[in-house]
N, C-alpha and C positions, 0 to 999 in steps of 0.2 A: 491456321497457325502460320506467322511466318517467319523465315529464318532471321538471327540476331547478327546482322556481323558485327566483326573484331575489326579494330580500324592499327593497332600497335602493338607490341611488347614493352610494355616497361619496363620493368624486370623480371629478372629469371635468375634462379641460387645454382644452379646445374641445367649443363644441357652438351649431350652428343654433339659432336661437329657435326654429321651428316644428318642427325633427327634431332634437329636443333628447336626451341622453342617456336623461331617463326612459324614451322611446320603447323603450330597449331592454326594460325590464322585463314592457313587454307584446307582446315580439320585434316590436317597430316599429323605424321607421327614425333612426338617425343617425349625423349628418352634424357635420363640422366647423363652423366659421361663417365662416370664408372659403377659398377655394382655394389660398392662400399658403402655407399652412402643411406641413411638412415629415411631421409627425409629432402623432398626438392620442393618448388616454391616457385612458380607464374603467376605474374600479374597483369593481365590483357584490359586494354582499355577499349571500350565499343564506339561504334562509329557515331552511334548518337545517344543519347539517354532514353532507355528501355525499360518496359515491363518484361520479368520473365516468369514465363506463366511454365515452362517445362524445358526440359534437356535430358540429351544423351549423351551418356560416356563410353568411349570406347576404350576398353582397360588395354595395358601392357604391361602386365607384372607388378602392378602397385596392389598392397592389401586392403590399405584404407583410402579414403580421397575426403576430404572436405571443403567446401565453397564460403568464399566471402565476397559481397558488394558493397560497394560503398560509390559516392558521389564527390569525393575529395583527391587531393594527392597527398593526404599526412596518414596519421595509422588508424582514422576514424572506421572501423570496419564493421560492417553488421553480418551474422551467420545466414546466409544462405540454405549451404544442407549439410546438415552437421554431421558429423564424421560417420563414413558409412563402410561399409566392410563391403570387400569387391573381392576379393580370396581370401579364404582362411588361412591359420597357420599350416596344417597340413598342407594346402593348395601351394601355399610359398614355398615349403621346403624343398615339397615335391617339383615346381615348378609347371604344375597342371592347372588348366583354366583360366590360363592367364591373360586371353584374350576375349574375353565375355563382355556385353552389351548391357548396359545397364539403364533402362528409361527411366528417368522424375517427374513427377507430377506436380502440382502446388499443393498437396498435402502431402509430401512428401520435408517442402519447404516449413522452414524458421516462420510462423506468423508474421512478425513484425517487418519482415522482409518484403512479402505480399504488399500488393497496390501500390507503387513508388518506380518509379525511374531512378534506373542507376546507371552508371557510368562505368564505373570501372569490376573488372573479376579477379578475385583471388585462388588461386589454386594450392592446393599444398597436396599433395601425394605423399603417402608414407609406405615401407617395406622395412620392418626390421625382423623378418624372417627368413630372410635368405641377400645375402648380401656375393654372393658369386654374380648374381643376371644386374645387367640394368634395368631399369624402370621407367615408369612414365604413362603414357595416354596413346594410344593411338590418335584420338581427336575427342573432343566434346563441343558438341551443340547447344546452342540455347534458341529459344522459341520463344516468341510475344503473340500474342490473342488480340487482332488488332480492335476486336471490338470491344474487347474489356479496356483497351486503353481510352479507347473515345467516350466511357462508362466510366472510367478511371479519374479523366479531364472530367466531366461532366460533375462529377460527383463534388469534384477541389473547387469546382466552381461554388457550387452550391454551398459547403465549409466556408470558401471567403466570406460569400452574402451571410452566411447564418454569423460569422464572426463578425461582420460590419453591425448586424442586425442587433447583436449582443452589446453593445455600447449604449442601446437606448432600455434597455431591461427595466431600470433600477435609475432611469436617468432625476426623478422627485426624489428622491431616498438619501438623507443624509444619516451616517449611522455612525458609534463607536462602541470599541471593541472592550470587553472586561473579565480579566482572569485568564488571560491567555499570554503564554509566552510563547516568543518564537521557538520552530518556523511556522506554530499553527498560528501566532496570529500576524505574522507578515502574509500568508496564505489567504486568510478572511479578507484581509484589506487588500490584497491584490484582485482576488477576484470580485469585491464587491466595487473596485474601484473601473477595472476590467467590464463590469453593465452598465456604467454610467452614476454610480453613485458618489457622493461626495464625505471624504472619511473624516472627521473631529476625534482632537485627543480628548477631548471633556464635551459632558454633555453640555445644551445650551438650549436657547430655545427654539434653534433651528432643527434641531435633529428629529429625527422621526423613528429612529431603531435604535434598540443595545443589544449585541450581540454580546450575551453573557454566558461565562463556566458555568455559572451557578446562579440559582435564585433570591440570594441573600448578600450579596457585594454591595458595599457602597455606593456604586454607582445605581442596580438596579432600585435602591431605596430612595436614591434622587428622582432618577425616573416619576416611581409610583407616586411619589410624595409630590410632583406637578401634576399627575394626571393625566400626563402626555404623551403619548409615543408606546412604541410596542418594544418589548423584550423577551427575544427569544434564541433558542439555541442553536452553534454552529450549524448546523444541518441545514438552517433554512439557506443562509447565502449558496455553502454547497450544493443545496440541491437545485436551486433555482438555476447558478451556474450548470449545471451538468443538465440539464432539464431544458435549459434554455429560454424560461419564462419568469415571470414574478407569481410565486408563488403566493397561499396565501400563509396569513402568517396563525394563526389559531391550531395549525397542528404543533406548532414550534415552540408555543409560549409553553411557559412553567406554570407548573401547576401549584405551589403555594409563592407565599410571598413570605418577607425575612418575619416581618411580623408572626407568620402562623408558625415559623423554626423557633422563633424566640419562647413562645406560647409553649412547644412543645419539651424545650427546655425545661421551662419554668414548672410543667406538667412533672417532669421526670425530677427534679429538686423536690416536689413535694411528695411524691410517690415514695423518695428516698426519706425522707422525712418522718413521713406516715407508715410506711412500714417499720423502721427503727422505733420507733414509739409503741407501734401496738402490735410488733410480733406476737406475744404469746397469743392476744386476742382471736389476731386469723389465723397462728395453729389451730386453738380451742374451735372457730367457727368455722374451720373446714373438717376437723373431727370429730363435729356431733351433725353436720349437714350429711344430710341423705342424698339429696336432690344433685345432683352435678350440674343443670343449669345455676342453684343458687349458688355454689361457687364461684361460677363462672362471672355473676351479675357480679358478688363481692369482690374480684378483682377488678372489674372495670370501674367500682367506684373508687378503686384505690385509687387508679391512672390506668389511661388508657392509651397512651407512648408505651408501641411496641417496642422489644427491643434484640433485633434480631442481630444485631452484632456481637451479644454478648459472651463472653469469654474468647471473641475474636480480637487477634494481637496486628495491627496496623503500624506500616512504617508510609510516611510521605517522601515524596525527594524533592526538597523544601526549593534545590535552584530551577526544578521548573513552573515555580508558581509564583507570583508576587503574594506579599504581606496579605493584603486583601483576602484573595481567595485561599493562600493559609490558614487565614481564621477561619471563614467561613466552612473550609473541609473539616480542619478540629472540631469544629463543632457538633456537625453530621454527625461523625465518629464516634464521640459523645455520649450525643443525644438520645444514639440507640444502642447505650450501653457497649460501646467497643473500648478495645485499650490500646493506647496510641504510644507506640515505642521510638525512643530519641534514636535509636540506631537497630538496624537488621539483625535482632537473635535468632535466635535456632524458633522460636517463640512465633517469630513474625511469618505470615504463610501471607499475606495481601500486603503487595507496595502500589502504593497510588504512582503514577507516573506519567510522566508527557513526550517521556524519551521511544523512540525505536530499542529494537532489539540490537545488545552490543557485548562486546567480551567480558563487561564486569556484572550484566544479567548472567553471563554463562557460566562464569566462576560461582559465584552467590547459588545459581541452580546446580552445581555439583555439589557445594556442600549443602543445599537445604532443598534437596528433590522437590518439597510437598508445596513450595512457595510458586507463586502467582504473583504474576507484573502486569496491571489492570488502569485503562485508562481514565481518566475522571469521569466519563460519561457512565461509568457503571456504577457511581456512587449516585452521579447526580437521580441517576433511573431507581435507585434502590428507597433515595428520598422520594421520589415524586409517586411509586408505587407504593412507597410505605411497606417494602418489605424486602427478603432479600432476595435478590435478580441473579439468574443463572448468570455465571462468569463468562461461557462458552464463547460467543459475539464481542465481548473486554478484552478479553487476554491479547499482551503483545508476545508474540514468539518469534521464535527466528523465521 
């Protein structure tokens, strides 16, 4: 390990005339300039951009301390080691242990802080239990691991090449996007544009992908209806981005097509048909049947569109969808016997949504506990499973 120097003081909120903040530069001591104060603030800039892999504080009457780095001179700061307690309240009042040694380690450290060079140190010391003593640091250290930095370099290298490498991914792949509203699908098109692919607002006969919400969109019926090109689900660009390869594309397609949604429609109109006509029929022929498989058989001749959403009350939140994929979710909804609400009652317990977690989820979840905010993929999965799909992996929360 070896040691970090400080190359200035930037600023400093308090400081002693005689344990003035330069002090720390030469890990001396300082101290506030009077005892009154709640709270002091040093900002030391290093002599060069460092890794800091560990440090030592040496107290003088401060209760808490917490660290900040950054690489700027605005108030861009990242947490270093977040607020740690160096004397208790007892300790303070009493004015005992006030000069105690305190070692960090990099699990001691903020993750996101780890692996980076930084420039500049924030200090902040706090005591608001004893306001008679001054305060401050005796000194603090910091220390770089010189060979995790040249591991450190090595590694940023290797990130550039994998980033340059990432431009040719996807570079044959012309793809457009359907049923997505932003920021997911400025998202798709950034990163499939980000591998080298080339993005269409309509299809044509150059494309090669449709990156669809859903299986049943106008566009994906354009698609099938040439016979050309693959359609399949956000996940593939993601993952192939995060992955860093071209994936293939067969785990990502959809498993029916609008044609078989329509089918199944059409299945569940005659279902409703054929039971209003011959209700008393299959009372009488399930209460003289013995047998429970031959009930079982006479319901599947009825229809066999499950219908697992049924007496479930659905609300959509119609501005993050276009028209298209509108339809297309009503009808899901539908299809499997769900009931679809113009506005959020007490009724409603699944809203479809494309939004984050925000204050008018949080109001809406006070007055209706039992309600769920579920992204479209848990619809799309409930069609293409043909049943209904635990929520747990959907749900948006705070």
């Amino acid at each position: 390990m070896s040691s970090i120097k400080f190359k200035k003081i930037v600023s400093c909120s308090s400081e002693d005339q005689i344990h003035c903040a330069e002090n720390l530069l030469k890990s001396k001591k300082w101290l506030s300039s009077t005892g009154t104060e709640d709270r002091i603030i040093c900002i030391i800039e290093l002599e060069k951009p460092s890794l800091i892999n560990s440090l030592d504080i040496g107290n003088n009457g401060s209760a808490f301390i917490e660290l900040f780095v950054s690489n700027s001179d605005d108030d861009d700061w990242t947490i270093l080691l977040p607020s740690t307690i160096l004397m208790t309240p007892k300790e303070s009042r009493s004015n005992i242990n006030c000069l105690q040694i305190k070692n960090c380690k990099s699990f001691h450290f903020n993750k996101t802080s780890l692996n980076q060079k930084w420039t500049r140190l924030k200090i902040i010391c706090d005591q608001k239990f004893n306001h008679t003593n001054q305060f401050g640091l005796n000194f603090i250290k910091l220390y770089s691991d010189e060979n995790n930095q040249i591991e450190s370099e090595k590694n940023s290298s290797i990130d550039e090449i994998q980033k340059t490498d990432k431009s040719q991914i996807m570079k044959n792949i012309v793809f457009v996007v359907s049923g997505f509203k932003n920021p997911v699908r400025t998202e798709l098109r950034k990163k499939g544009t980000a591998m080298g692919a080339i993005y269409n607002d309509d299809w044509d006969e150059k494309c090669t992908h449709l990156i669809s919400a859903l299986s049943n969109t106008p566009k994906s019926n354009q698609v099938q209806q040439t016979g050309k090109g693959f359609i399949v689900n956000k996940k593939w660009i993601l993952d192939c981005y995060k992955q860093n390869q071209l994936l293939s594309e067969k785990s990502y397609e959809f498993n029916e097509t609008k044609s078989e949604i329509s089918n199944k429609t059409s299945k569940r109109k005659k279902k409703e048909d054929v039971e209003e006509s011959n209700n008393t029929k299959d009372v009488t022929r399930k209460s003289i049947t013995k047998n429970d498989d031959d009930v079982k058989t006479n319901k599947l001749r009825i229809g066999e569109i499950p219908d697992f959403f049924h007496e479930k009350h659905f609300y959509v939140s119609y501005g993050d969808y276009d028209d298209n994929t509108l339809l297309a979710i009503t009808r899901v909804i539908l299809a499997y016997d769900g009931i679809l609400e113009r506005q959020i009652t007490s009724d409603v317990k699944y809203v479809i949504t494309n939004r984050m977690w925000n204050q008018d989820f949080e109001k809406i979840s006070r007055s209706n506990p039992e309600i769920n905010f579920i992204n479209l993929d848990w619809l799309q999965d409930c069609h293409n499973e043909n049943q209904f799909m635990p929520l747990q992996s959907y749900l948006i929360v705070p």
